[in-house]
PDB file of N, CA, C and O in Angstrom, chain B, residues numbered from 101:
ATOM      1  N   UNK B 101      -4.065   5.908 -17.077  1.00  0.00           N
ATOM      2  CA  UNK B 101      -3.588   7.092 -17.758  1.00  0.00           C
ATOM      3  C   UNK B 101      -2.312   7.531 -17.069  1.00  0.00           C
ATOM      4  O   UNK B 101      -2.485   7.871 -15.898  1.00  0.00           O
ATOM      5  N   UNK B 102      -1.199   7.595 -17.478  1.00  0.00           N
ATOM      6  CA  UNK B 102      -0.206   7.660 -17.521  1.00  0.00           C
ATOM      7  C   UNK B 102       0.614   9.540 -17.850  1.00  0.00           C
ATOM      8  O   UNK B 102       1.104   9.626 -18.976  1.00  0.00           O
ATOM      9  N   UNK B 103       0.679  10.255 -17.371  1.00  0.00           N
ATOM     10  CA  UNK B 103       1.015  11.734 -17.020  1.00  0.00           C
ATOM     11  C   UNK B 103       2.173  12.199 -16.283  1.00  0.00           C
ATOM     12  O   UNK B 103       2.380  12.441 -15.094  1.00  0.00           O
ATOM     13  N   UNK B 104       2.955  12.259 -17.478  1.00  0.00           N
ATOM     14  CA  UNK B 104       4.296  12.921 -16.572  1.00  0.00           C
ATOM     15  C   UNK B 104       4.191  14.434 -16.861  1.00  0.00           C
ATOM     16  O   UNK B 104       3.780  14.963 -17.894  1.00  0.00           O
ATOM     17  N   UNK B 105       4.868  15.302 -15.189  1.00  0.00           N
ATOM     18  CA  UNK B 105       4.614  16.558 -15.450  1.00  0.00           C
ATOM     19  C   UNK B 105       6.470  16.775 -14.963  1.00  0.00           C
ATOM     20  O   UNK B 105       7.378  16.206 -14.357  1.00  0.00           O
ATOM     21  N   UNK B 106       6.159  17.998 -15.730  1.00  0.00           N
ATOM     22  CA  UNK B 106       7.660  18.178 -15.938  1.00  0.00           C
ATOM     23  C   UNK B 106       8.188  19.000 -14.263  1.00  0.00           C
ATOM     24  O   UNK B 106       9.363  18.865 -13.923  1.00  0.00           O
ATOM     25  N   UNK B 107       7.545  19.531 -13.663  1.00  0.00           N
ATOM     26  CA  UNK B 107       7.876  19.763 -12.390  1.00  0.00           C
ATOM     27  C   UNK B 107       7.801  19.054 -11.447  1.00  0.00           C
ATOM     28  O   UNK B 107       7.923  19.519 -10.314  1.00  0.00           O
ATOM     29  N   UNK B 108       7.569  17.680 -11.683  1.00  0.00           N
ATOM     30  CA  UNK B 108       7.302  16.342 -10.317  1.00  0.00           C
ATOM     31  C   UNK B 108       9.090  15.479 -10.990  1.00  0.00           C
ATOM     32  O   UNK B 108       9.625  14.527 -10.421  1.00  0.00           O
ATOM     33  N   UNK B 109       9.593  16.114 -12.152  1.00  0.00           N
ATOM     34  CA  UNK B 109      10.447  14.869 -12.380  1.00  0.00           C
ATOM     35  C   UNK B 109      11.891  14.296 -11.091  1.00  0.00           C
ATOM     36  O   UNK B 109      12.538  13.255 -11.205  1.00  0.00           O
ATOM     37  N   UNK B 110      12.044  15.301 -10.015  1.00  0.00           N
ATOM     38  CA  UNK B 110      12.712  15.035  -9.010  1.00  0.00           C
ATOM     39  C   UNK B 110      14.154  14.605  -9.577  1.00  0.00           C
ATOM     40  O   UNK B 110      14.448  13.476  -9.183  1.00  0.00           O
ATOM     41  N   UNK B 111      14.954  15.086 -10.242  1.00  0.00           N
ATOM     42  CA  UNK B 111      15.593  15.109 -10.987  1.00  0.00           C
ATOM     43  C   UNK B 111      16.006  13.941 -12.268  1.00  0.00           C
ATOM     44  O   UNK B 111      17.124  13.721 -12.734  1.00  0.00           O
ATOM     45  N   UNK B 112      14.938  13.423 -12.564  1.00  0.00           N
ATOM     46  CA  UNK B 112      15.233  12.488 -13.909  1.00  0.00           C
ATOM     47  C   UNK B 112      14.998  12.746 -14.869  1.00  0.00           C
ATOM     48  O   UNK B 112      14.078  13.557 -14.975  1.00  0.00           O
ATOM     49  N   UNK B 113      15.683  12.221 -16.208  1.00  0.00           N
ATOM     50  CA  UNK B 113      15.562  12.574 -17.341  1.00  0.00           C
ATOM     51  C   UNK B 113      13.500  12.933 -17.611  1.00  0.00           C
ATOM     52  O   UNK B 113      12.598  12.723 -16.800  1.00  0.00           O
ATOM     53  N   UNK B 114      13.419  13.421 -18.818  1.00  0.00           N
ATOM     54  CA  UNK B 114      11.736  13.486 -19.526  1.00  0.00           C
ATOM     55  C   UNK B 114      11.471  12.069 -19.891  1.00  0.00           C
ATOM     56  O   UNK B 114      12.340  11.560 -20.599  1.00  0.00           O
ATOM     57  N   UNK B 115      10.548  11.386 -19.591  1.00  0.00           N
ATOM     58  CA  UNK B 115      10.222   9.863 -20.284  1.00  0.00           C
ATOM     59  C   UNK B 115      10.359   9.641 -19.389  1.00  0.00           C
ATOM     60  O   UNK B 115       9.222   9.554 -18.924  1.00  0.00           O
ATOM     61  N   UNK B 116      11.397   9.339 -18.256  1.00  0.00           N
ATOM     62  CA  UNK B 116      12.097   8.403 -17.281  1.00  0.00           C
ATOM     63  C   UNK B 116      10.636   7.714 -16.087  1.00  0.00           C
ATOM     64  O   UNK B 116      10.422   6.583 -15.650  1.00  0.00           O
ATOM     65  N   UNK B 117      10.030   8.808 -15.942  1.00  0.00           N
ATOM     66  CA  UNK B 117       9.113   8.736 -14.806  1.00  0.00           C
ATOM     67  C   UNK B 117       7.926   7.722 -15.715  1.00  0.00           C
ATOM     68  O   UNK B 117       7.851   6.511 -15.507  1.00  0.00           O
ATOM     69  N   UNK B 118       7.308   8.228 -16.427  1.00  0.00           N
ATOM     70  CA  UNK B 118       6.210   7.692 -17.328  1.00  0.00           C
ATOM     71  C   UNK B 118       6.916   6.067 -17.686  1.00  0.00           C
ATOM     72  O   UNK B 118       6.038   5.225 -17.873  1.00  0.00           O
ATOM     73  N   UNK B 119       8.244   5.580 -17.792  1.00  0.00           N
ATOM     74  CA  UNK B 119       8.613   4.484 -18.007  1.00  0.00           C
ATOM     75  C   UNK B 119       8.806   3.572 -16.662  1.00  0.00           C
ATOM     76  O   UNK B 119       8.757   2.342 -16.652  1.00  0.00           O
ATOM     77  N   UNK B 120       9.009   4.314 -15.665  1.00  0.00           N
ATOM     78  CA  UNK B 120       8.841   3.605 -14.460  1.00  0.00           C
ATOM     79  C   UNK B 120       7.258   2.961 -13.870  1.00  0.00           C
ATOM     80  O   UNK B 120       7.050   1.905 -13.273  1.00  0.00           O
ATOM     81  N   UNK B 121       6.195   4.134 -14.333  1.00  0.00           N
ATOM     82  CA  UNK B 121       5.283   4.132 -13.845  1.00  0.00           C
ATOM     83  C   UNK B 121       4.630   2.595 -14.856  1.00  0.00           C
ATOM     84  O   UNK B 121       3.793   1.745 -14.552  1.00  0.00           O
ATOM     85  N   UNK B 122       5.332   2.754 -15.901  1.00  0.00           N
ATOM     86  CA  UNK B 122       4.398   2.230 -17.182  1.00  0.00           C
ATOM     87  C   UNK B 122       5.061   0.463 -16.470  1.00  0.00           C
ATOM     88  O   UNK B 122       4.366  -0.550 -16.393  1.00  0.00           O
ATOM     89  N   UNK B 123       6.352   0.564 -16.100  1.00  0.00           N
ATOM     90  CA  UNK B 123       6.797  -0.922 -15.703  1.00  0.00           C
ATOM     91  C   UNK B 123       6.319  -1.269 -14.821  1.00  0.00           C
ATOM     92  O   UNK B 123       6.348  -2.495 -14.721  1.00  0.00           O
ATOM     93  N   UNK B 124       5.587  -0.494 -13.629  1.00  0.00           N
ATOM     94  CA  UNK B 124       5.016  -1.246 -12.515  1.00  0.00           C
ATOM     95  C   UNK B 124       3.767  -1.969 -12.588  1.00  0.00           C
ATOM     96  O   UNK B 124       3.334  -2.928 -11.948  1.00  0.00           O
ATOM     97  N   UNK B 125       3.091  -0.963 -13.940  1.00  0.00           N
ATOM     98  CA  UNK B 125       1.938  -1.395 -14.595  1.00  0.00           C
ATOM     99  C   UNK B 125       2.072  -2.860 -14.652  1.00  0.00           C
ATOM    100  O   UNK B 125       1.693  -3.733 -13.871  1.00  0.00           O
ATOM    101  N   UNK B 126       2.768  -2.916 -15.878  1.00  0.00           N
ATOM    102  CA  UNK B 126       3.042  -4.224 -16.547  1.00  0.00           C
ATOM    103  C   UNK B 126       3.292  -5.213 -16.128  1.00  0.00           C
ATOM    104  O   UNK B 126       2.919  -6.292 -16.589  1.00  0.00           O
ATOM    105  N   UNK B 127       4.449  -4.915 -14.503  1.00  0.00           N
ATOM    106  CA  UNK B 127       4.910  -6.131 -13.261  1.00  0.00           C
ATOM    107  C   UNK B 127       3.432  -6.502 -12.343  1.00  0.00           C
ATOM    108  O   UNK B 127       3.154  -7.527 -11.720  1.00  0.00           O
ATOM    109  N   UNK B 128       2.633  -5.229 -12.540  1.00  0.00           N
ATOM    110  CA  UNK B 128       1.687  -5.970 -11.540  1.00  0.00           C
ATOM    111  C   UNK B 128       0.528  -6.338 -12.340  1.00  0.00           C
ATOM    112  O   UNK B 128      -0.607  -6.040 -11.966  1.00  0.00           O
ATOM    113  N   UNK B 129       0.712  -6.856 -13.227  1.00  0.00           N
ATOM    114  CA  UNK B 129      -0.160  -7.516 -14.417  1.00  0.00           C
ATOM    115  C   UNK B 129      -1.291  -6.820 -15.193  1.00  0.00           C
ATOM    116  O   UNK B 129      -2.304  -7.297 -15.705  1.00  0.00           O
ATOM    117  N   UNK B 130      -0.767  -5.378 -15.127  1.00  0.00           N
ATOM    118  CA  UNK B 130      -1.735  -4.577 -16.278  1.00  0.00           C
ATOM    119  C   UNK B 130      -1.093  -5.254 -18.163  1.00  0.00           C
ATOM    120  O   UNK B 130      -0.085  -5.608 -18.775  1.00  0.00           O
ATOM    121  N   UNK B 131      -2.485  -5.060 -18.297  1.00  0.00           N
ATOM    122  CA  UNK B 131      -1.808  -4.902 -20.079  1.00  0.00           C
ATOM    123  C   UNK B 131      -1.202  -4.044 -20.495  1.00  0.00           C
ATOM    124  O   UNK B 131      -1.136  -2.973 -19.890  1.00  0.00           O
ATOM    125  N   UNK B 132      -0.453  -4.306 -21.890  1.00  0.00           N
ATOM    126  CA  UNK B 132       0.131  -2.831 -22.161  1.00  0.00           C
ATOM    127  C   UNK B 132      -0.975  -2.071 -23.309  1.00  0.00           C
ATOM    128  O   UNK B 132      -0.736  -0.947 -23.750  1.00  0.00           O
ATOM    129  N   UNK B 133      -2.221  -2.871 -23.715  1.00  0.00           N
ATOM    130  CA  UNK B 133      -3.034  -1.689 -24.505  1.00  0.00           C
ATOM    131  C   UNK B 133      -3.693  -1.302 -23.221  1.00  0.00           C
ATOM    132  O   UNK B 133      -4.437  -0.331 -23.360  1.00  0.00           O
ATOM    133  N   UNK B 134      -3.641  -1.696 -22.237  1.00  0.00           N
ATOM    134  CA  UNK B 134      -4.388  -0.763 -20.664  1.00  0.00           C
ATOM    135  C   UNK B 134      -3.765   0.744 -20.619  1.00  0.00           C
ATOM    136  O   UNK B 134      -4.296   1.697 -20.049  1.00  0.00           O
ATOM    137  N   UNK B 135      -2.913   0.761 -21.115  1.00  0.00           N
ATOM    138  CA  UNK B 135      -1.730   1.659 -20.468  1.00  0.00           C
ATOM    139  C   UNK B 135      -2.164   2.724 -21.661  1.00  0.00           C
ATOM    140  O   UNK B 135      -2.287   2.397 -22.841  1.00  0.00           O
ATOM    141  N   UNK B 136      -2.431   4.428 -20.989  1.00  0.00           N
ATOM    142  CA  UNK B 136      -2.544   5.526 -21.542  1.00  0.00           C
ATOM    143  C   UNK B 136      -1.537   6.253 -21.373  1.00  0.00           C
ATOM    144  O   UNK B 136      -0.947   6.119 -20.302  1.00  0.00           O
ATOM    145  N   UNK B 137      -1.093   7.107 -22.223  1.00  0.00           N
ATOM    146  CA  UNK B 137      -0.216   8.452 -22.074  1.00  0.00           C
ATOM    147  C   UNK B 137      -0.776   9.692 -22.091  1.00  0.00           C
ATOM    148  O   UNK B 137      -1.268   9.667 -23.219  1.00  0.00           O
ATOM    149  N   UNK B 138      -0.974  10.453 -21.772  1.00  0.00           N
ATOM    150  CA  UNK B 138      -1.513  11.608 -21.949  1.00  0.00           C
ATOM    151  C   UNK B 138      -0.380  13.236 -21.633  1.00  0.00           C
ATOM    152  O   UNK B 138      -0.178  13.575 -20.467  1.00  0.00           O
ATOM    153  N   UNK B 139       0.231  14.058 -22.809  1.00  0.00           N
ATOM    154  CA  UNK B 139       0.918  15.043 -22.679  1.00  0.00           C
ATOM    155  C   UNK B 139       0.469  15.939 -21.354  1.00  0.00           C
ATOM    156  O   UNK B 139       1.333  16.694 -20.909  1.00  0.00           O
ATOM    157  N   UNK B 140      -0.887  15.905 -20.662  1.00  0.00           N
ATOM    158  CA  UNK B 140      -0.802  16.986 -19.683  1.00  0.00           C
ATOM    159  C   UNK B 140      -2.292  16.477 -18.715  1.00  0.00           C
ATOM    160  O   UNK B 140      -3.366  16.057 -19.147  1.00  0.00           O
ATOM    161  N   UNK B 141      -1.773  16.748 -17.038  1.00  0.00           N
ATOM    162  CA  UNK B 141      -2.792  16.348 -17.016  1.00  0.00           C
ATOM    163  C   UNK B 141      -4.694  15.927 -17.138  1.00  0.00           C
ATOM    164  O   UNK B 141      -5.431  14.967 -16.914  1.00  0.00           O
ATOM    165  N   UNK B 142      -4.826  17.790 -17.788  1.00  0.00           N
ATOM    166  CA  UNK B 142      -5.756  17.824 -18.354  1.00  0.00           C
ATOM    167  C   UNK B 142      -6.019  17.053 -19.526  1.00  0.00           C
ATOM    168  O   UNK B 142      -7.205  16.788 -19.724  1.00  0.00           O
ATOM    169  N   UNK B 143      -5.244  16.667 -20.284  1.00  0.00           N
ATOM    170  CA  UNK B 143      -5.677  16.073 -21.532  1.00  0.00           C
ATOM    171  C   UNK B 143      -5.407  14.500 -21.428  1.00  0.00           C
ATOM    172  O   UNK B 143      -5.065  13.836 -22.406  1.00  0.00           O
ATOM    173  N   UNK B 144      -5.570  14.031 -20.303  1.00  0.00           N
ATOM    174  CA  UNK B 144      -5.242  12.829 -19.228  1.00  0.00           C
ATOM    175  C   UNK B 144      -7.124  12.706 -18.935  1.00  0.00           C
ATOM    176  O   UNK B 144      -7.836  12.072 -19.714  1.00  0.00           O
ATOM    177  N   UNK B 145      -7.608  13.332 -17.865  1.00  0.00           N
ATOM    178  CA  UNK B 145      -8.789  13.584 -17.814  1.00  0.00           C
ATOM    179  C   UNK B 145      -9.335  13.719 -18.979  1.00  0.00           C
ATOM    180  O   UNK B 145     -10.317  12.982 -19.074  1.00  0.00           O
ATOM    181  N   UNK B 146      -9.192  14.162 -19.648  1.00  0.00           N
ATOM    182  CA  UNK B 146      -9.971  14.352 -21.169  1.00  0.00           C
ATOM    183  C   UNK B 146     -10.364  12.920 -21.582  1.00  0.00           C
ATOM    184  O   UNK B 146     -11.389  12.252 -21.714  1.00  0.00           O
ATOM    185  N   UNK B 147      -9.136  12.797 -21.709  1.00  0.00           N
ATOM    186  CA  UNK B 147      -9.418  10.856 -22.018  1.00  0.00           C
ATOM    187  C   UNK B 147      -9.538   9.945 -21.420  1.00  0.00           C
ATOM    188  O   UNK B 147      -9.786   8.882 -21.989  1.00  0.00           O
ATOM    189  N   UNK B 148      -9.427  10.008 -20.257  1.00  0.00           N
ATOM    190  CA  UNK B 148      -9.925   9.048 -18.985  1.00  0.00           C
ATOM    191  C   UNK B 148     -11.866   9.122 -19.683  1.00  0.00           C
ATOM    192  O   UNK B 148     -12.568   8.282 -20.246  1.00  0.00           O
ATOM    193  N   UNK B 149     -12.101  10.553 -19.257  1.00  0.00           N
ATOM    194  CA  UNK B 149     -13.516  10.736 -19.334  1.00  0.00           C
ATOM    195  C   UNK B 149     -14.385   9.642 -20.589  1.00  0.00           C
ATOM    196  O   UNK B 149     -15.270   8.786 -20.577  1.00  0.00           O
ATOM    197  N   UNK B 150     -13.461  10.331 -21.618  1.00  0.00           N
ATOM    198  CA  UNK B 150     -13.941   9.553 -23.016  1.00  0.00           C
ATOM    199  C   UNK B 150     -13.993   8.229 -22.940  1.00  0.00           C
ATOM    200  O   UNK B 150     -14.346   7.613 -23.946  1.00  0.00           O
ATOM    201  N   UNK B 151     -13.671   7.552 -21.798  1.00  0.00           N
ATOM    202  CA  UNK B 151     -13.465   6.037 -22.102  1.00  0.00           C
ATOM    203  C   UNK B 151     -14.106   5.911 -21.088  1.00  0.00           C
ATOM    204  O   UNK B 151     -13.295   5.194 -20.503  1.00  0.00           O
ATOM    205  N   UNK B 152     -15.052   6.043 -20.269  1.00  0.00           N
ATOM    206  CA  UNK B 152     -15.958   5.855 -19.176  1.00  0.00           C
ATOM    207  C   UNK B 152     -17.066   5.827 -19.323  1.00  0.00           C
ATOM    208  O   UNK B 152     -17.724   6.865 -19.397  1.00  0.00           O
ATOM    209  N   UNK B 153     -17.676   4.448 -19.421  1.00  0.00           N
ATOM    210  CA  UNK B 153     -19.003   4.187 -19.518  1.00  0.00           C
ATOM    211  C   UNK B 153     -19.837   4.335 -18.223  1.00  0.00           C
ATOM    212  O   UNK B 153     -19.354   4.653 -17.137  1.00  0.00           O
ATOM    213  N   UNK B 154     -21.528   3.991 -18.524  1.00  0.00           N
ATOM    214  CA  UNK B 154     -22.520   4.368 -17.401  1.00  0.00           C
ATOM    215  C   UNK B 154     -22.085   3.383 -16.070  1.00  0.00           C
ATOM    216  O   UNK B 154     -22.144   2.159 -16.189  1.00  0.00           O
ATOM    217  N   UNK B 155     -21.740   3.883 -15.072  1.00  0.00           N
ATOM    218  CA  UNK B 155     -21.648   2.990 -13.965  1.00  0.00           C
ATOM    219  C   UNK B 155     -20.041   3.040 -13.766  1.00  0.00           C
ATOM    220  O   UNK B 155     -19.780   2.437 -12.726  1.00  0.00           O
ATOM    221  N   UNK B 156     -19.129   3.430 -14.249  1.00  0.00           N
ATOM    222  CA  UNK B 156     -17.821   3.433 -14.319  1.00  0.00           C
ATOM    223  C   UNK B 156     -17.486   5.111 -12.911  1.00  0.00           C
ATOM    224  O   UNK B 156     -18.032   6.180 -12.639  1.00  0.00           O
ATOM    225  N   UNK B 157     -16.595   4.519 -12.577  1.00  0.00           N
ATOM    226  CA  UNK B 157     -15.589   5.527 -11.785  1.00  0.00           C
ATOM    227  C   UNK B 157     -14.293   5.717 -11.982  1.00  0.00           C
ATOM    228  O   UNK B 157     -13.266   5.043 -11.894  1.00  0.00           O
ATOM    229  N   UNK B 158     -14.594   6.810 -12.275  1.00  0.00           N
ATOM    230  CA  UNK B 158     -13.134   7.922 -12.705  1.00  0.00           C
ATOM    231  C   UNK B 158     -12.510   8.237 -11.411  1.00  0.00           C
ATOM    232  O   UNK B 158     -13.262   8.703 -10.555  1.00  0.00           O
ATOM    233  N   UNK B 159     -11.071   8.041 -11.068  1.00  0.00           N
ATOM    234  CA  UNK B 159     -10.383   8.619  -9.863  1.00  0.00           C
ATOM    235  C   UNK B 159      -9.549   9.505 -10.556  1.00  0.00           C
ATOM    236  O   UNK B 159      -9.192   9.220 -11.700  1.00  0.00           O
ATOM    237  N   UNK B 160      -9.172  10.597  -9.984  1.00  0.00           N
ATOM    238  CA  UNK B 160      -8.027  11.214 -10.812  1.00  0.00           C
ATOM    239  C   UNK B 160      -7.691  12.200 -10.292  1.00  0.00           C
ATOM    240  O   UNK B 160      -8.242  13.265 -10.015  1.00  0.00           O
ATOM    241  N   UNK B 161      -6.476  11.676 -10.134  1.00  0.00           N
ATOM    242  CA  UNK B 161      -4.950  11.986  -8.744  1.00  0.00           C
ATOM    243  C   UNK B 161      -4.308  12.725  -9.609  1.00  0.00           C
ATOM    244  O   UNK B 161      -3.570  12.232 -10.462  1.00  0.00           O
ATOM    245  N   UNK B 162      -4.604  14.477  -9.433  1.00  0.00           N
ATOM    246  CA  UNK B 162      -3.976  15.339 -10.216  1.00  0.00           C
ATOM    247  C   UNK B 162      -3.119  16.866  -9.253  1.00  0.00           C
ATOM    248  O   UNK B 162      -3.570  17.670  -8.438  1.00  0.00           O
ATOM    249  N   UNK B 163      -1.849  16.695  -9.827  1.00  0.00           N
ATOM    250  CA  UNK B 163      -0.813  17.713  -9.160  1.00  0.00           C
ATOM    251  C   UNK B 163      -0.846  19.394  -9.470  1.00  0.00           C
ATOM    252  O   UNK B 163      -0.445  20.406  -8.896  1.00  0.00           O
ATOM    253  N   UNK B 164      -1.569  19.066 -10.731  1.00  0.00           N
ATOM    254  CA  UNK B 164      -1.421  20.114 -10.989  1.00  0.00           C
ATOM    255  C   UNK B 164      -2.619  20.334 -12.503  1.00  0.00           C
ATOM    256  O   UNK B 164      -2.988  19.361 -13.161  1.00  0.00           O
ATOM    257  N   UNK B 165      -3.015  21.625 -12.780  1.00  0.00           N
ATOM    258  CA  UNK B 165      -3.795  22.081 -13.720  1.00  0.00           C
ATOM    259  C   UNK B 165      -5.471  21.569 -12.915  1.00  0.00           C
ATOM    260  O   UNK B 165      -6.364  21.002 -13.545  1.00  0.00           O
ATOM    261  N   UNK B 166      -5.517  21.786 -12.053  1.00  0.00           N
ATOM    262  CA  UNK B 166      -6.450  21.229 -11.126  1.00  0.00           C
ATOM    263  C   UNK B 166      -8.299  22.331 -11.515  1.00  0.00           C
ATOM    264  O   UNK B 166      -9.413  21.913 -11.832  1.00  0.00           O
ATOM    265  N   UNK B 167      -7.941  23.307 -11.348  1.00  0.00           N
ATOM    266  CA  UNK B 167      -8.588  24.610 -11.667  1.00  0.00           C
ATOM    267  C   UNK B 167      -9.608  24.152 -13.068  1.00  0.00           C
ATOM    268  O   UNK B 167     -10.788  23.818 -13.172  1.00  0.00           O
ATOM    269  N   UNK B 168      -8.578  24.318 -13.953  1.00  0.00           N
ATOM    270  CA  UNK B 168      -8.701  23.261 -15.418  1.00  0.00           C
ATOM    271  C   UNK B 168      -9.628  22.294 -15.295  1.00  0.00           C
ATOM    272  O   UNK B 168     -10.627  22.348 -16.012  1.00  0.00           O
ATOM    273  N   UNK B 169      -9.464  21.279 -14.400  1.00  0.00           N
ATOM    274  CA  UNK B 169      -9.886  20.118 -14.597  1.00  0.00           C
ATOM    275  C   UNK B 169     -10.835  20.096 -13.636  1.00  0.00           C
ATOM    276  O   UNK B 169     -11.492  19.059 -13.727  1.00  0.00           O
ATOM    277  N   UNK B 170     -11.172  20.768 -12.790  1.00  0.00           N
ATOM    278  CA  UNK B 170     -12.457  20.200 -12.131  1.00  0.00           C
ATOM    279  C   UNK B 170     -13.413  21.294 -12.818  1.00  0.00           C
ATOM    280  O   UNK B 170     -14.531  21.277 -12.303  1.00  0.00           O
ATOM    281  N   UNK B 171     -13.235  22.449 -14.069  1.00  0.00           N
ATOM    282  CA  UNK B 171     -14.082  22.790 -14.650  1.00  0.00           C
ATOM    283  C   UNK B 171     -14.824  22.109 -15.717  1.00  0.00           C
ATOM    284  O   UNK B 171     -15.981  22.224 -16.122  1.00  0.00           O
ATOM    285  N   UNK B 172     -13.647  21.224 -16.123  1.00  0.00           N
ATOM    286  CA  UNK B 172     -13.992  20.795 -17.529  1.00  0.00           C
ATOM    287  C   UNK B 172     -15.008  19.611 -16.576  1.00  0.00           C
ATOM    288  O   UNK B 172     -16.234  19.526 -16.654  1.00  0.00           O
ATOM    289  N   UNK B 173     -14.326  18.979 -15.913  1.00  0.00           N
ATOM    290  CA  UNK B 173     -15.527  17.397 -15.293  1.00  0.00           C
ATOM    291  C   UNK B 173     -17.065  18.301 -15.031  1.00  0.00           C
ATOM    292  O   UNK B 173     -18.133  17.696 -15.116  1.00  0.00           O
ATOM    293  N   UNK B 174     -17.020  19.725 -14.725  1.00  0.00           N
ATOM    294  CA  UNK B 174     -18.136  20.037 -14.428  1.00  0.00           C
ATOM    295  C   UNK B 174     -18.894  20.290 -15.752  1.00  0.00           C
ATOM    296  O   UNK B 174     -20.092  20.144 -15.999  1.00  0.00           O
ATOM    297  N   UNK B 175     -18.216  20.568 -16.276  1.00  0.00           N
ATOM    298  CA  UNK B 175     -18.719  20.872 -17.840  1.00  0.00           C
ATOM    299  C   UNK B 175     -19.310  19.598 -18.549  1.00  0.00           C
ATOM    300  O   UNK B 175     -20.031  19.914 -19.496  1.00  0.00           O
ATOM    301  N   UNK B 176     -19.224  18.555 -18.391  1.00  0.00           N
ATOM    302  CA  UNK B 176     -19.382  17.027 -18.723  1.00  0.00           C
ATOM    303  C   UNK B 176     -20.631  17.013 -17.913  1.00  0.00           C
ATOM    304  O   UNK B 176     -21.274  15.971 -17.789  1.00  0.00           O
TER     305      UNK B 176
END
């Protein structure tokens, strides 16, 4: 899952980061239907979650909306 936030961009264009991240994917031999986007990181988690079957582990390295998101995982 793939999450660009607009206050980590360290001065690069919008897209720029999410296209870097998405090429390292791809160089270090991810697929590209592997590859998620998600507008925020909550709605990143949202769909991480949805795609996690019994026995599966979710990691999720989040900067921000944190509050958000460890309510909603509790809510699950």
């Amino acid at each position: 899952m793939i999450v660009e936030i607009e206050q980590y961009l360290r001065g690069r264009e919008s897209g720029e980061v999410s296209e870097i991240i998405k090429q390292a994917c791809l160089d270090a031999g991810l697929a590209q239907n592997q590859l998620h986007f998600a507008s925020s990181p909550l709605q990143g988690v949202q769909l991480a979650i949805a795609e996690l079957q019994a026995n599966d582990l979710g990691l999720f390295l989040v900067l921000s909306e944190r509050d958000e998101i460890i309510q909603y995982i509790g809510e699950q």
